[in-house]
PQR file with spaces between the fields and no chain letter, atoms N, CA, C, O and H, PARSE charges and radii, in Angstrom:
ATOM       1  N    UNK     1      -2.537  -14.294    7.334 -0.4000 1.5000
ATOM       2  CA   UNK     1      -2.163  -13.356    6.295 -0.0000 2.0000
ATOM       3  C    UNK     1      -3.392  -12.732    5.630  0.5500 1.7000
ATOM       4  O    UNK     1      -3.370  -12.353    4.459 -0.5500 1.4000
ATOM       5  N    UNK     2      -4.806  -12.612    6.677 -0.4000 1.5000
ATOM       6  CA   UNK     2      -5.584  -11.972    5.457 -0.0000 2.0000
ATOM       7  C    UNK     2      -5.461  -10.741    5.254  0.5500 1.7000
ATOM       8  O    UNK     2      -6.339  -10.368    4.477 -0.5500 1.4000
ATOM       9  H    UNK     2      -4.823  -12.920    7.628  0.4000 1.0000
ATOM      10  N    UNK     3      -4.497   -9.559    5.721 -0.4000 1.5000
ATOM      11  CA   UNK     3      -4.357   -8.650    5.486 -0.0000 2.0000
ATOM      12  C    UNK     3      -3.804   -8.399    3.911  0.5500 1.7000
ATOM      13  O    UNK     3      -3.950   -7.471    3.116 -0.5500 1.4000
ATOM      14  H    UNK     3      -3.783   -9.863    6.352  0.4000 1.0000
ATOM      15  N    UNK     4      -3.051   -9.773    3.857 -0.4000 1.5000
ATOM      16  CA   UNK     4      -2.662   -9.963    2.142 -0.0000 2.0000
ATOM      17  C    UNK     4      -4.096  -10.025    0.807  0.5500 1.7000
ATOM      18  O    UNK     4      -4.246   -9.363   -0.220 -0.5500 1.4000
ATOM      19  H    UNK     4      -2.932  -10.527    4.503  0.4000 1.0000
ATOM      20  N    UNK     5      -4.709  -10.821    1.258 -0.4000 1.5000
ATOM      21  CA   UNK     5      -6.015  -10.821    0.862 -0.0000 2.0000
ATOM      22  C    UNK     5      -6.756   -9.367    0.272  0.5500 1.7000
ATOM      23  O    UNK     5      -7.095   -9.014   -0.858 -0.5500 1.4000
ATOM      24  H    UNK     5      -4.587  -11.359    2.092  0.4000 1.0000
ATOM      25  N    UNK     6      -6.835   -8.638    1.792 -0.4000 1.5000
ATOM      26  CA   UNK     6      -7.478   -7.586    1.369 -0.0000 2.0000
ATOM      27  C    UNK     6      -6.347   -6.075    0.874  0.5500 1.7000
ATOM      28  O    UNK     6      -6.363   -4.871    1.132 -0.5500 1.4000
ATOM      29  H    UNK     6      -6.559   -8.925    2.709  0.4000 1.0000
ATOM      30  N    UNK     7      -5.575   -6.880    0.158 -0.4000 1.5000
ATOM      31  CA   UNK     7      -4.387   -5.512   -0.016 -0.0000 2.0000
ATOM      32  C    UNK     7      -5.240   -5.107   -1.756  0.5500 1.7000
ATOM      33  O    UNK     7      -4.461   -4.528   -2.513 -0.5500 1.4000
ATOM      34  H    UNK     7      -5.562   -7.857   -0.052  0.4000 1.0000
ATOM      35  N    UNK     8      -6.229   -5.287   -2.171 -0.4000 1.5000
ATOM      36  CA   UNK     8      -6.858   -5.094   -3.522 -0.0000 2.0000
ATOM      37  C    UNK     8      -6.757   -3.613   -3.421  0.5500 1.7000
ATOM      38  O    UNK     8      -6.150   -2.910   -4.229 -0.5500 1.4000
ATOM      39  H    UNK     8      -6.862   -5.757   -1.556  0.4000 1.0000
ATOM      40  N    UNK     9      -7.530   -3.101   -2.148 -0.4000 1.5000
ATOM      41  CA   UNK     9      -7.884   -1.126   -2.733 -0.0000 2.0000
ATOM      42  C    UNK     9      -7.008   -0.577   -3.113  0.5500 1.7000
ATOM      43  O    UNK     9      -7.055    0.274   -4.002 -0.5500 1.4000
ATOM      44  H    UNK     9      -8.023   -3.672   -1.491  0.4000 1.0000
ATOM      45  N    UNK    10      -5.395   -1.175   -2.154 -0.4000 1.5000
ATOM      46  CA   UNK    10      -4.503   -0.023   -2.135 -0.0000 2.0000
ATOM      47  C    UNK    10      -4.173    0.531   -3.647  0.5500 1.7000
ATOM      48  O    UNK    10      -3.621    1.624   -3.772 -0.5500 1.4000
ATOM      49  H    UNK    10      -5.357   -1.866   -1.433  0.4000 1.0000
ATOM      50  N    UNK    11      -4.581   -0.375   -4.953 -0.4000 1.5000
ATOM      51  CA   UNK    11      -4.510   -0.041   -5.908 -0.0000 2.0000
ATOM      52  C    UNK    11      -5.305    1.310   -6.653  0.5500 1.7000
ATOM      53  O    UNK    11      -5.070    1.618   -7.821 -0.5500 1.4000
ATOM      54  H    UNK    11      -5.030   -1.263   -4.851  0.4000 1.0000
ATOM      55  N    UNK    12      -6.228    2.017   -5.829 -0.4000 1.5000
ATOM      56  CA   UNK    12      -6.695    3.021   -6.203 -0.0000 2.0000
ATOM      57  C    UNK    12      -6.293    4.202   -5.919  0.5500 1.7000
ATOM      58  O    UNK    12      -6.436    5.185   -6.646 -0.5500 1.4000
ATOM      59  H    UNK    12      -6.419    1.767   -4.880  0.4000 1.0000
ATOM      60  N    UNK    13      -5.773    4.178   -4.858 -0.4000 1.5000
ATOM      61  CA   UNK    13      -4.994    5.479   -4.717 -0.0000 2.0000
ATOM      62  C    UNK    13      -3.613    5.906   -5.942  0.5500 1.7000
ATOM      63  O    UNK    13      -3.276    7.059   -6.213 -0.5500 1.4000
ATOM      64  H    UNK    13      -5.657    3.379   -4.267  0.4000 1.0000
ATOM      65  N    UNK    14      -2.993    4.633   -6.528 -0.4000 1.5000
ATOM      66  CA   UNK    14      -1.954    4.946   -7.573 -0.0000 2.0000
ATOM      67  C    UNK    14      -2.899    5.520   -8.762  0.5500 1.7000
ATOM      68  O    UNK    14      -2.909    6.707   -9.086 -0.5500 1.4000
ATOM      69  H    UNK    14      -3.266    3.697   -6.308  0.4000 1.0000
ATOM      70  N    UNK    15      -3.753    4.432   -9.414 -0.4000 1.5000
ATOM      71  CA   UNK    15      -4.907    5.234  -10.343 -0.0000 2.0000
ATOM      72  C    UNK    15      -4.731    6.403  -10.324  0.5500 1.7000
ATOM      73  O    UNK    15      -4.044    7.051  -11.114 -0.5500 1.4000
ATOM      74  H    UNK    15      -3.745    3.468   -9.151  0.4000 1.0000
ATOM      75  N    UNK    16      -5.388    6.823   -9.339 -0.4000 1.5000
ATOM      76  CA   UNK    16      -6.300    8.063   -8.710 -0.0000 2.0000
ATOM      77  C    UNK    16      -5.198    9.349   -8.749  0.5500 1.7000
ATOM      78  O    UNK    16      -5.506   10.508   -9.027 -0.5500 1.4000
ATOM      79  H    UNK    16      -5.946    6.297   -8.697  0.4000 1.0000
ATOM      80  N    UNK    17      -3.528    8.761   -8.322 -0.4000 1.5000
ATOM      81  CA   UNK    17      -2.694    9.985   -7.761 -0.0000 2.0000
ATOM      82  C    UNK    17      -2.792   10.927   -8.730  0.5500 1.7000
ATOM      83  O    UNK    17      -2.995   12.036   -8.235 -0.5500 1.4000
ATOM      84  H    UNK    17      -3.278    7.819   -8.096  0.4000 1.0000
ATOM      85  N    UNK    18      -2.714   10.930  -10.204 -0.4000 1.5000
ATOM      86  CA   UNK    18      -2.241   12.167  -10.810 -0.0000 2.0000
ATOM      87  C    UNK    18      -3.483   13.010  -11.277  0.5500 1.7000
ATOM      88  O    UNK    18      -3.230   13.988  -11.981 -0.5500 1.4000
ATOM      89  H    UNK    18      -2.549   10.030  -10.605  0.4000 1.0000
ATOM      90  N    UNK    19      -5.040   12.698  -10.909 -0.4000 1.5000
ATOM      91  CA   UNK    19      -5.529   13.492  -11.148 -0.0000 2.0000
ATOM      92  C    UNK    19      -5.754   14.875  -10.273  0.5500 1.7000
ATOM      93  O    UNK    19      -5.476   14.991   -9.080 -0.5500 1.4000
ATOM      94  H    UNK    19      -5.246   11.904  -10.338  0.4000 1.0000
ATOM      95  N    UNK    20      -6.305   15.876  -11.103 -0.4000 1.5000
ATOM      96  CA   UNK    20      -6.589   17.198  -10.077 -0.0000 2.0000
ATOM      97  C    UNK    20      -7.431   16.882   -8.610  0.5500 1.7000
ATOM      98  O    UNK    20      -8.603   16.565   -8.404 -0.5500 1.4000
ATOM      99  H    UNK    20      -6.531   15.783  -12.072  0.4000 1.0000
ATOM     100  N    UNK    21      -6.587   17.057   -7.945 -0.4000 1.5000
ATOM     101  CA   UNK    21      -7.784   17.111   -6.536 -0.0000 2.0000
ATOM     102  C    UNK    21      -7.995   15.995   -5.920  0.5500 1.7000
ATOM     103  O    UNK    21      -8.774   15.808   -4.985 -0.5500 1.4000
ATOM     104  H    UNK    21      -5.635   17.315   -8.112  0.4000 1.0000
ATOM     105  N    UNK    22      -7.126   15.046   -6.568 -0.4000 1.5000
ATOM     106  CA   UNK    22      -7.482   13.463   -6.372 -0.0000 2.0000
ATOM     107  C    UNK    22      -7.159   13.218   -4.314  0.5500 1.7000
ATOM     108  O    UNK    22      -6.480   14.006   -3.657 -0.5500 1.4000
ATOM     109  H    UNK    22      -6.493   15.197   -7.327  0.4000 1.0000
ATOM     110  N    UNK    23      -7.743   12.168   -3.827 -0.4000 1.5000
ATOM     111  CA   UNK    23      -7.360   12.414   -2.701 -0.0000 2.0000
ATOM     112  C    UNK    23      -5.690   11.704   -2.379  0.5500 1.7000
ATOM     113  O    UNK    23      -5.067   11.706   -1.318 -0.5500 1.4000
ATOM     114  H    UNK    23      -8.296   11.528   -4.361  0.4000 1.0000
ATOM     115  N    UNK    24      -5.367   11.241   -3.472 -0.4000 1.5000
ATOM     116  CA   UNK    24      -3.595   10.882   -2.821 -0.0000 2.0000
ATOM     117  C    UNK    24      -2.865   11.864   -3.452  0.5500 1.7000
ATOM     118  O    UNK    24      -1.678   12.001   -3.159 -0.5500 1.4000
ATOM     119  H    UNK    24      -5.873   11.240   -4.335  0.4000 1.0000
ATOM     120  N    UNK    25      -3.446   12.641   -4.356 -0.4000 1.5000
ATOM     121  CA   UNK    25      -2.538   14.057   -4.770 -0.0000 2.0000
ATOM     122  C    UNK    25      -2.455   14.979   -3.170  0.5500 1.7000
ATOM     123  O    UNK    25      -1.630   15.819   -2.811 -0.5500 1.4000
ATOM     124  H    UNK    25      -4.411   12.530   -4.593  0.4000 1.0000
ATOM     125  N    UNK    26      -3.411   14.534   -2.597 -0.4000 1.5000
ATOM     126  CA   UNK    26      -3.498   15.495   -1.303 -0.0000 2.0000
ATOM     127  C    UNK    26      -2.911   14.937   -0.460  0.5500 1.7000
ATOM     128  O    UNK    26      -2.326   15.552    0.432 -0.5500 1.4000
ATOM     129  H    UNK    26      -4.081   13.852   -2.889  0.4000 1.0000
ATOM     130  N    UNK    27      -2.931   13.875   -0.533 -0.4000 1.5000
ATOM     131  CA   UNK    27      -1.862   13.035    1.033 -0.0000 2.0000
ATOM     132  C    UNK    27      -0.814   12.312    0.246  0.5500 1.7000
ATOM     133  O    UNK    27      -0.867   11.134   -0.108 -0.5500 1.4000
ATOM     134  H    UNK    27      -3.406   13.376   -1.258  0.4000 1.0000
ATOM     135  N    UNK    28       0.490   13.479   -0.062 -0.4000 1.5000
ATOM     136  CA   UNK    28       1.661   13.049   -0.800 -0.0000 2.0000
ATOM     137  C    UNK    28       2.561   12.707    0.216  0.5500 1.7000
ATOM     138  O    UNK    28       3.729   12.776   -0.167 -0.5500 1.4000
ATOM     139  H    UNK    28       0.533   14.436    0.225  0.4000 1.0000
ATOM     140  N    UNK    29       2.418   12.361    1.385 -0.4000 1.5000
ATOM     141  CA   UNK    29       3.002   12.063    2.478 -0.0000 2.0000
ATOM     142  C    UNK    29       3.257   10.679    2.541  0.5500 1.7000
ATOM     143  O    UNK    29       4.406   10.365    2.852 -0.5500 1.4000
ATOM     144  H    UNK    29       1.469   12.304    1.696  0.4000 1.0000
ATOM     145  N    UNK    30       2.459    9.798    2.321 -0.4000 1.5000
ATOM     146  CA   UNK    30       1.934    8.456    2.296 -0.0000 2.0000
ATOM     147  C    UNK    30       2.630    8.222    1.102  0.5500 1.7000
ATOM     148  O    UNK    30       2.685    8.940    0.103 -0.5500 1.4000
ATOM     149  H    UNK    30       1.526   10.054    2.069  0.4000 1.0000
ATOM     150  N    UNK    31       3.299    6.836    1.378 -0.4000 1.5000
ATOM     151  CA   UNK    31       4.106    5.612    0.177 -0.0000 2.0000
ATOM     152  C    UNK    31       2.701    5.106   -0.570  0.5500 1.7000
ATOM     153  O    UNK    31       2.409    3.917   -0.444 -0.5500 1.4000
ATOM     154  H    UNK    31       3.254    6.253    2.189  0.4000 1.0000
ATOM     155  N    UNK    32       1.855    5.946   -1.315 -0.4000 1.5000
ATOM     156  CA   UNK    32       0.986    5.273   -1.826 -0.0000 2.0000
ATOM     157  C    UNK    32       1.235    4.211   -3.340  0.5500 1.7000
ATOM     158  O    UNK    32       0.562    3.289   -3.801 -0.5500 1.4000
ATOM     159  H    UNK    32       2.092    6.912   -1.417  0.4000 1.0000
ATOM     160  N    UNK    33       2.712    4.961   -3.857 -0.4000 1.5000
ATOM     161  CA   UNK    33       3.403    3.355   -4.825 -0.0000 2.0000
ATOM     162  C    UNK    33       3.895    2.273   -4.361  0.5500 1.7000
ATOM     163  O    UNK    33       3.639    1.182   -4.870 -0.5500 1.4000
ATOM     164  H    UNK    33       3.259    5.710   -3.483  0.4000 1.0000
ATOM     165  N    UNK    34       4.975    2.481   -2.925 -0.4000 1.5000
ATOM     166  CA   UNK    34       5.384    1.280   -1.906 -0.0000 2.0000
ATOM     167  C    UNK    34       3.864    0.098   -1.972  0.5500 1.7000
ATOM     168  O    UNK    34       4.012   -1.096   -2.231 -0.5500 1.4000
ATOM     169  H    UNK    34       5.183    3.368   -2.512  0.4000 1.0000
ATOM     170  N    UNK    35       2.720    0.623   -1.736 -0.4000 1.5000
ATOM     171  CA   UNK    35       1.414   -0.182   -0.869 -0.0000 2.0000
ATOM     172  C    UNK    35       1.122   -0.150   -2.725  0.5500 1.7000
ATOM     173  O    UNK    35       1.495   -1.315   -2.861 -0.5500 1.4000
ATOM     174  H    UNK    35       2.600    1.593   -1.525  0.4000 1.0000
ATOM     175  N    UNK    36       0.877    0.136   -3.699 -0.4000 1.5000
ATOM     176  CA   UNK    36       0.894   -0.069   -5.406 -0.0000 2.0000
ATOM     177  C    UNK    36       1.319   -1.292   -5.655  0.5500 1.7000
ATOM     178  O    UNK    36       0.588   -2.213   -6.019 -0.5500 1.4000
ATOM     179  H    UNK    36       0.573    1.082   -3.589  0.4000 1.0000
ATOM     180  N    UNK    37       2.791   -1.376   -5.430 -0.4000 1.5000
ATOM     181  CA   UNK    37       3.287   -1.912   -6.370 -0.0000 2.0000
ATOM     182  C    UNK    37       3.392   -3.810   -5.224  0.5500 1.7000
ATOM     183  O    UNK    37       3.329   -4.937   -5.714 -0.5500 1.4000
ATOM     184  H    UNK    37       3.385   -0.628   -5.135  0.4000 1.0000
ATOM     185  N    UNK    38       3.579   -3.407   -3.535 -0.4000 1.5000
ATOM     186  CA   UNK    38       2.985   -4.618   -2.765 -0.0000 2.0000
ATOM     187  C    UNK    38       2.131   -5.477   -3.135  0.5500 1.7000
ATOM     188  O    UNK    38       2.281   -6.685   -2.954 -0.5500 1.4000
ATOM     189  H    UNK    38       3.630   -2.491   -3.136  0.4000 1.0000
ATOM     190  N    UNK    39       1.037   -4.899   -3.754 -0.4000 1.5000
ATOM     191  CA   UNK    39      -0.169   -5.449   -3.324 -0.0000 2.0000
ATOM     192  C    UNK    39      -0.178   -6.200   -4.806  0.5500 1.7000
ATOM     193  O    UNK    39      -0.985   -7.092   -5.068 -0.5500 1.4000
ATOM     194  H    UNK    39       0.915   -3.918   -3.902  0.4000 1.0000
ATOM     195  N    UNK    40       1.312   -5.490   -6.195 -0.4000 1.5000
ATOM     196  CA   UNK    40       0.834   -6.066   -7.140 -0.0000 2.0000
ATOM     197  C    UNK    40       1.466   -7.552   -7.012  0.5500 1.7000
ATOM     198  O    UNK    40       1.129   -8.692   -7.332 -0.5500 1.4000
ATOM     199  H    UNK    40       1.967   -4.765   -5.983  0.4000 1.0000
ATOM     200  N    UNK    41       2.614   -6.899   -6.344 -0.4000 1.5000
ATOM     201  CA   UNK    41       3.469   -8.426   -6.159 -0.0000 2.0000
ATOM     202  C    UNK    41       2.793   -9.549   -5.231  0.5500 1.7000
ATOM     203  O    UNK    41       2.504  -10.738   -5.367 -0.5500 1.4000
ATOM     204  H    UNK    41       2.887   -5.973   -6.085  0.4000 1.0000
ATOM     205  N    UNK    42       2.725   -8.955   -4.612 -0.4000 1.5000
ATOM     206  CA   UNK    42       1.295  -10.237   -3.996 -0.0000 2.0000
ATOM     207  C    UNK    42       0.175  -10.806   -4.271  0.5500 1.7000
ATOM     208  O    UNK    42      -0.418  -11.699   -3.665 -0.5500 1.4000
ATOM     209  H    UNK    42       2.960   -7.989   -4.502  0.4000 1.0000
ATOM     210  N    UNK    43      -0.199  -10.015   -5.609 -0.4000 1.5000
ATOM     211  CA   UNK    43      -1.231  -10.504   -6.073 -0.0000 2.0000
ATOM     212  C    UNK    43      -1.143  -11.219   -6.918  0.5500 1.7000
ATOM     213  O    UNK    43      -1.910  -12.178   -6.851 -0.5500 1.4000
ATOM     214  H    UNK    43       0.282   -9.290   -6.101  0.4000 1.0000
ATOM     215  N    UNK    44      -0.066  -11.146   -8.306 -0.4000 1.5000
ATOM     216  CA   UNK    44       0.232  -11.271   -9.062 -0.0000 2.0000
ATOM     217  C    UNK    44       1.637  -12.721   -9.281  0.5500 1.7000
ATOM     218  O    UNK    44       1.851  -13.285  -10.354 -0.5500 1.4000
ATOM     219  H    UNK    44       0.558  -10.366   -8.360  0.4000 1.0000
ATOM     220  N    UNK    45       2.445  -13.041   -7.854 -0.4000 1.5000
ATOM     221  CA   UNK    45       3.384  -13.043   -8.071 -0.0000 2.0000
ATOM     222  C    UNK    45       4.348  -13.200   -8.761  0.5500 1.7000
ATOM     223  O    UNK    45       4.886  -14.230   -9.168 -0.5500 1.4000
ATOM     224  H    UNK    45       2.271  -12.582   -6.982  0.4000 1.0000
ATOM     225  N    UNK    46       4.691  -11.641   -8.968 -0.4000 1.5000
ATOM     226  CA   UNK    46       6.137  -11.773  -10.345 -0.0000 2.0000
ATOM     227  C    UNK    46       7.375  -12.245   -9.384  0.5500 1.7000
ATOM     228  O    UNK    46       7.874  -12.011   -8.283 -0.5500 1.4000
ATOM     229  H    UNK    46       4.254  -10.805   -8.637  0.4000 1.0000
ATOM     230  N    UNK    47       7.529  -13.044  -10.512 -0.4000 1.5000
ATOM     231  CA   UNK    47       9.225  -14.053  -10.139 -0.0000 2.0000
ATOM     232  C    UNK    47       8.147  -14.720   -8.714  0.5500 1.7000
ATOM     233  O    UNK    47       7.151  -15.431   -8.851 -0.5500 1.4000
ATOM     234  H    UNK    47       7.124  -13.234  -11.406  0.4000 1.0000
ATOM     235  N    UNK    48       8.795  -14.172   -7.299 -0.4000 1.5000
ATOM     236  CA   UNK    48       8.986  -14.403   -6.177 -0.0000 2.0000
ATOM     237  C    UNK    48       8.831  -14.067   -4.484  0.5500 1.7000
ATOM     238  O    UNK    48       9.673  -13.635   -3.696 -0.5500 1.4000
ATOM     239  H    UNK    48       9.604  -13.595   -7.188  0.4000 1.0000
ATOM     240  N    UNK    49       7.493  -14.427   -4.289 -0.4000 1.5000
ATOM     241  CA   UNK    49       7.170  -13.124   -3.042 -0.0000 2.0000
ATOM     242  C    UNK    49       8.561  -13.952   -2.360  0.5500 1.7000
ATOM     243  O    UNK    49       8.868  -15.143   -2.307 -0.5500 1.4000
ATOM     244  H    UNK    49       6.810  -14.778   -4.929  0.4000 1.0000
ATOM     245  N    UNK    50       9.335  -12.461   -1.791 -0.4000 1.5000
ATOM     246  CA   UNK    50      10.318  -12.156   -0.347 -0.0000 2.0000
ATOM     247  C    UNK    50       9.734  -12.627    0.631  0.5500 1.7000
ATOM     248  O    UNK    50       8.898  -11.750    0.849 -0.5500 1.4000
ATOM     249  H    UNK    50       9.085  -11.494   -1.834  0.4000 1.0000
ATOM     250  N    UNK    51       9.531  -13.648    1.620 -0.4000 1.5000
ATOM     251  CA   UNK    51       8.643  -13.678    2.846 -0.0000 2.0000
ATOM     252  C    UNK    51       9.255  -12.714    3.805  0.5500 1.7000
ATOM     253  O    UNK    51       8.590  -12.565    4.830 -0.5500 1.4000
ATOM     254  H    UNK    51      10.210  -14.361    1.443  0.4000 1.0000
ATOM     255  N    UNK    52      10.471  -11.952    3.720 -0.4000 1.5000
ATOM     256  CA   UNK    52      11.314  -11.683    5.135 -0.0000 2.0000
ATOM     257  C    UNK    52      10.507  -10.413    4.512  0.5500 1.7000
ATOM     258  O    UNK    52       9.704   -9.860    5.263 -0.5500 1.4000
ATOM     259  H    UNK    52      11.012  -12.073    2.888  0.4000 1.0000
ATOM     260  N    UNK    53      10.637  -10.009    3.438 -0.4000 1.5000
ATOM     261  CA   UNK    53      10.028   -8.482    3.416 -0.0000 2.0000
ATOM     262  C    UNK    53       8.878   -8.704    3.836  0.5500 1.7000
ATOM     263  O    UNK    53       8.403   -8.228    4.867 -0.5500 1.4000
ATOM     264  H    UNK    53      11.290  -10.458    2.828  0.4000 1.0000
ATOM     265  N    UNK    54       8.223   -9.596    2.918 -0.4000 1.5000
ATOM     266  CA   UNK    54       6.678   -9.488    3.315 -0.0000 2.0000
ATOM     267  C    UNK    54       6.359   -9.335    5.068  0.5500 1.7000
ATOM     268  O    UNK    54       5.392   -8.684    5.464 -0.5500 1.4000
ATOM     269  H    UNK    54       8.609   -9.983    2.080  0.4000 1.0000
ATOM     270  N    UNK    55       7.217   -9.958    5.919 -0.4000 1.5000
ATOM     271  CA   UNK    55       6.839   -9.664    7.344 -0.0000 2.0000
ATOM     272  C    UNK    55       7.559   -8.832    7.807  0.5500 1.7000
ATOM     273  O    UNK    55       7.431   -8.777    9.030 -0.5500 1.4000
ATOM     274  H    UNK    55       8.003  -10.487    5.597  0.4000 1.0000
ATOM     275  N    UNK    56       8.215   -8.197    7.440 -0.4000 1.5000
ATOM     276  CA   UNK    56       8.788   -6.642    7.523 -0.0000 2.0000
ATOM     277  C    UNK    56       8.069   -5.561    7.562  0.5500 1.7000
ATOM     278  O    UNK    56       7.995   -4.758    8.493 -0.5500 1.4000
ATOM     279  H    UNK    56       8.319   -8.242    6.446  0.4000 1.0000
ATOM     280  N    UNK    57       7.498   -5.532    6.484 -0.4000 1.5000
ATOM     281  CA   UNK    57       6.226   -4.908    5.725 -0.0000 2.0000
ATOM     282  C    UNK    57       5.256   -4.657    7.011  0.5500 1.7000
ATOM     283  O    UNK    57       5.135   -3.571    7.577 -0.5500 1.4000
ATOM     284  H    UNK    57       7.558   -6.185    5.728  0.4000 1.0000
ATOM     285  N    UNK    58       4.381   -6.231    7.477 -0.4000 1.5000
ATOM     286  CA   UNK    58       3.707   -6.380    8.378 -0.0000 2.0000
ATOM     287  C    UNK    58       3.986   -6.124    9.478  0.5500 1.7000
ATOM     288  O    UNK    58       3.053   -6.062   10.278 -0.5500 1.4000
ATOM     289  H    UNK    58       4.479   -7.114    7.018  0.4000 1.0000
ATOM     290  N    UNK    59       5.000   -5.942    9.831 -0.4000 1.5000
ATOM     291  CA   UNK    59       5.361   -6.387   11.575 -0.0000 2.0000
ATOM     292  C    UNK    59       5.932   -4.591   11.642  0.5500 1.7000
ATOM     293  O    UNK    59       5.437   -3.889   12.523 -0.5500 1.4000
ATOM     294  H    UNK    59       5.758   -5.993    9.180  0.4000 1.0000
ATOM     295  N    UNK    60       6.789   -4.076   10.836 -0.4000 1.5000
ATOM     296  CA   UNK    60       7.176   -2.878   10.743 -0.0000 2.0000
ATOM     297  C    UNK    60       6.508   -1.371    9.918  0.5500 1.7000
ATOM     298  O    UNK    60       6.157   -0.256   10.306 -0.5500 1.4000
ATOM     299  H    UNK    60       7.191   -4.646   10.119  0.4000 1.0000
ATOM     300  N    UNK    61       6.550   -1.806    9.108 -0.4000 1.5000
ATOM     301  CA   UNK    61       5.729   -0.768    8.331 -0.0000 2.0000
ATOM     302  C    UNK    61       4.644   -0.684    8.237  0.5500 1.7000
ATOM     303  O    UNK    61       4.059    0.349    8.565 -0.5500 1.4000
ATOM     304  H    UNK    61       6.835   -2.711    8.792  0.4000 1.0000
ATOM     305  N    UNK    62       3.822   -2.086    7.604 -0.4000 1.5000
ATOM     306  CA   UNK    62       2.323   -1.393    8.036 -0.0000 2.0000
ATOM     307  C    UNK    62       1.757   -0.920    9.100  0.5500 1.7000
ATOM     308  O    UNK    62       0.624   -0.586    8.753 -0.5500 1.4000
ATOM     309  H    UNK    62       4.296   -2.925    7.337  0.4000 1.0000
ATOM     310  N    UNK    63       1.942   -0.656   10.444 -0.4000 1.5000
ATOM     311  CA   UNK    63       1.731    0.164   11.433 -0.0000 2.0000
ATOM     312  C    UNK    63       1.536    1.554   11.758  0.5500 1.7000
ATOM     313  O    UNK    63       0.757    2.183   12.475 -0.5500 1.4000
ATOM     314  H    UNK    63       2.862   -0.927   10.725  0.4000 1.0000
ATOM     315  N    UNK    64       2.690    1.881   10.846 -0.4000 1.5000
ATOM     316  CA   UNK    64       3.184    3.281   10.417 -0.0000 2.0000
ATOM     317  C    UNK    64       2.171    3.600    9.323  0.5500 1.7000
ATOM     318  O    UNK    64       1.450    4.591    9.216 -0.5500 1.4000
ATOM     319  H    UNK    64       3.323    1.370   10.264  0.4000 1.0000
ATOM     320  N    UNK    65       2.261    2.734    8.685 -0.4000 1.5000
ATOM     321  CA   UNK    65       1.410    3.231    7.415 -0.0000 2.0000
ATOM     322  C    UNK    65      -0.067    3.433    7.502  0.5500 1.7000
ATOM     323  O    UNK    65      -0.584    4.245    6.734 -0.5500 1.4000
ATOM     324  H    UNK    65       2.847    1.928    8.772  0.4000 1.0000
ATOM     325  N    UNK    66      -0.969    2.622    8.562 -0.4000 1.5000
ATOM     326  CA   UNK    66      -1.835    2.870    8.985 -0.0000 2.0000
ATOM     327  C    UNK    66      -2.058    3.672    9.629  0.5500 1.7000
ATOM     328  O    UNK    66      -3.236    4.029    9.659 -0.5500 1.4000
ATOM     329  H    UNK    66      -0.549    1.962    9.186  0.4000 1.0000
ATOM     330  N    UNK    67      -1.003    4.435   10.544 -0.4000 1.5000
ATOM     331  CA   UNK    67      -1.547    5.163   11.642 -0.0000 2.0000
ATOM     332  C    UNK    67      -1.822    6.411   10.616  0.5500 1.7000
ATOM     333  O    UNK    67      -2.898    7.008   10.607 -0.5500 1.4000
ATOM     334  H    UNK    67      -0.046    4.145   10.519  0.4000 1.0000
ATOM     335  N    UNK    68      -0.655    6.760    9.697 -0.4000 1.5000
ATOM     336  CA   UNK    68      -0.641    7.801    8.683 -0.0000 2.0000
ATOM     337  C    UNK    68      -2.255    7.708    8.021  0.5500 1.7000
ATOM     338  O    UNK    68      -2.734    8.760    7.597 -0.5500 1.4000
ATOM     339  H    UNK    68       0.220    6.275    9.704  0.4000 1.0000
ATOM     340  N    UNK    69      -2.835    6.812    7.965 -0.4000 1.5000
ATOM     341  CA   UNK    69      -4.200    6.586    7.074 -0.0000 2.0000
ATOM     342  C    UNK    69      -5.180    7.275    8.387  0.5500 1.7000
ATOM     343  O    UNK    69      -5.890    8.279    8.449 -0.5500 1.4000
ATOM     344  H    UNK    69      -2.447    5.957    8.309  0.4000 1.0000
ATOM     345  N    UNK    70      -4.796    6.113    9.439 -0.4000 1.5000
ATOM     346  CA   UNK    70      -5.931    7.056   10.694 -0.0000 2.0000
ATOM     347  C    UNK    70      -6.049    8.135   10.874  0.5500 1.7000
ATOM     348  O    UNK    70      -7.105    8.704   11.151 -0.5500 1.4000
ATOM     349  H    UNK    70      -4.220    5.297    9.388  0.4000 1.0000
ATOM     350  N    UNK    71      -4.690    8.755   10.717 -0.4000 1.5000
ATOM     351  CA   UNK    71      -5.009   10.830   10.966 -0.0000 2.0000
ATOM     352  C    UNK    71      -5.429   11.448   10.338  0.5500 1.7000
ATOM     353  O    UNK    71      -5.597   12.665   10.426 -0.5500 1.4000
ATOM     354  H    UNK    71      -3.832    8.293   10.492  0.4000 1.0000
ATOM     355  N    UNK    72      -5.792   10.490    9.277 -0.4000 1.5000
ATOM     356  CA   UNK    72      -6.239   11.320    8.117 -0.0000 2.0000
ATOM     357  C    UNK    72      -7.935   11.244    8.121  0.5500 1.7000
ATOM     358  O    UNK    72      -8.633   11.727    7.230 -0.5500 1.4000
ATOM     359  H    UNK    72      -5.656    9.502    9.205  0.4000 1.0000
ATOM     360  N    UNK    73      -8.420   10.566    9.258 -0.4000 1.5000
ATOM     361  CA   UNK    73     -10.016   10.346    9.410 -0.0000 2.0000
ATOM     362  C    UNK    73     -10.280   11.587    9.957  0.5500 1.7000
ATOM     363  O    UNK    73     -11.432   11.897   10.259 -0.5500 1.4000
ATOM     364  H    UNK    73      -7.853   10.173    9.982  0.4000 1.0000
């Protein structure tokens, strides 16, 4: 699970969204609150991490969600 570990950045892109020009104002495509509010519950855990989501997440979505990050290199 160290992908859990390193889920800290995704918190800058929420920061970041509402300013002018910001770069997740520009890639409004991307669940950048979905990967927000993950990384708080995992970090944080309120109440109860889900494990079935949590490998949902992993096994299904983050894939997607990365590739969306790669096209953007």
């Amino acid at each position: 699970m160290q992908f859990l570990r390193n889920s800290g950045p995704s918190s800058w892109p929420r920061r970041k969204r509402y300013e002018e020009g910001s770069f997740a104002q520009q890639q409004v495509h991307c669940p950048w609150d979905d990967a927000y509010w993950m990384r708080n519950v995992l970090s944080h855990g309120y109440l109860q991490v889900d494990l079935d989501m949590v490998w949902n997440t992993a096994t299904a979505e983050l894939p997607a969600f990365l590739a969306l990050i790669g096209a953007m290199a």
